[in-house]
C-alpha positions as CSV (number, residue, x, y, z in Angstrom):
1,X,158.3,143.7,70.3
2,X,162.2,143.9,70.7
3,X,163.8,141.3,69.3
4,X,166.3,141.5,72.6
5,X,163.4,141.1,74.7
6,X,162.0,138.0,73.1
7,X,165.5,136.3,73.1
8,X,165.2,137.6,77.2
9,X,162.5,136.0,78.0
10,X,162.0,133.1,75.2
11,X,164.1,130.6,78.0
12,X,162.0,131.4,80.9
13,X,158.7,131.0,78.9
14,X,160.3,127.4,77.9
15,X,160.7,126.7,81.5
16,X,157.2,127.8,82.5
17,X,155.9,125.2,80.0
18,X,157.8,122.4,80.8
19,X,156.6,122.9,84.8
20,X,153.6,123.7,83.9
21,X,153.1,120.1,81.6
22,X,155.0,118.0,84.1
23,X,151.5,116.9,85.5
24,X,150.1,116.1,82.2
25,X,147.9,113.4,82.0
26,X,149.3,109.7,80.8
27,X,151.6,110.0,83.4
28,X,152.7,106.9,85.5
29,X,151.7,108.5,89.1
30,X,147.6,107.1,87.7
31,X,148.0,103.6,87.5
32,X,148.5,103.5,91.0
33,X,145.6,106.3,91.5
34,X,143.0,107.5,89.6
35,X,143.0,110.9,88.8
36,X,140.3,113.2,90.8
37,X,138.6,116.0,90.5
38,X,141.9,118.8,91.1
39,X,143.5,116.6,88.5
40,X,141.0,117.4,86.0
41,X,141.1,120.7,86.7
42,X,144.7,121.3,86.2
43,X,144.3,118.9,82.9
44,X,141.5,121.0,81.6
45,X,144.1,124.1,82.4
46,X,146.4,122.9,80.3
47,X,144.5,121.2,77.6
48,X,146.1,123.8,74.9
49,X,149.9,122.8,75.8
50,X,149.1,119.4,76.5
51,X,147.3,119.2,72.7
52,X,150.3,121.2,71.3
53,X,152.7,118.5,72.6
54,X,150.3,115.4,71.7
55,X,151.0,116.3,67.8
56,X,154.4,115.6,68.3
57,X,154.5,113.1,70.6
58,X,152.1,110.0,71.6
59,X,153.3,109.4,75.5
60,X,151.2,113.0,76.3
61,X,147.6,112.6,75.9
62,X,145.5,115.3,76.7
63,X,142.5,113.8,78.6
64,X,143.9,111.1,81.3
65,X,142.3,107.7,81.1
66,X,143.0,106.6,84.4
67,X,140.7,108.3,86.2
68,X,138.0,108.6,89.3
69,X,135.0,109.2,86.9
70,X,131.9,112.0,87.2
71,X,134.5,114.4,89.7
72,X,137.4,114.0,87.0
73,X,135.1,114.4,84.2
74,X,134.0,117.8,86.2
75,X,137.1,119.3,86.8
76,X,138.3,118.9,83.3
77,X,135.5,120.5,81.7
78,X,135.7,123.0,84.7
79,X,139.2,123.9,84.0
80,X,138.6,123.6,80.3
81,X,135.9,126.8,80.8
82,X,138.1,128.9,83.0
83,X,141.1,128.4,80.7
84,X,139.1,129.4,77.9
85,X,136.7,131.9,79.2
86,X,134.0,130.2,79.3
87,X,131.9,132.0,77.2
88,X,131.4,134.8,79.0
89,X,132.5,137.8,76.4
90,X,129.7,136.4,74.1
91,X,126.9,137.1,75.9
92,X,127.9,140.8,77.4
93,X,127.0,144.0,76.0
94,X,129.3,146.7,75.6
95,X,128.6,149.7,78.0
96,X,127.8,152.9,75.5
């Protein structure tokens, strides 16, 4: 790839992943309410950013404490699946 392009497009791709960890979980919004179900979903989402950013700091944790149980727990390994593929390459067979 161009070295021009990456320079390009380097501060946008910043800004797309500080938006998209803005929600992360150990954020102050759960100690008034527990985290749900669409919560863990978008936590399982971003699991691999928020586990980057863990390493260098400790206010970002990647699974949130805080939150409403069995539909949390759900949603995160939900979101966790469809982030990640969920396995679903492994057990296809290539068409000859």
């Amino acid at each position: 790839m161009n070295t021009k392009k990456i320079i390009r497009w380097l501060p946008l791709f910043i800004l797309a992943l500080v938006i998209l960890t803005s929600c992360a979980p150990g954020n102050e919004i759960f100690d008034v309410d527990p985290a749900g179900f669409f919560m863990g979903l978008w936590h399982g989402f971003i699991s691999l950013f928020t586990f980057f950013i863990s390493l260098f700091t400790s206010d970002v944790g990647i699974y949130e404490v805080n939150n409403s149980g069995w539909s949390y727990n759900l949603g995160f390994i939900l979101g966790i699946m469809i982030f990640y593929g969920g396995g679903t390459k492994g057990g296809s067979r290539k068409w000859q």
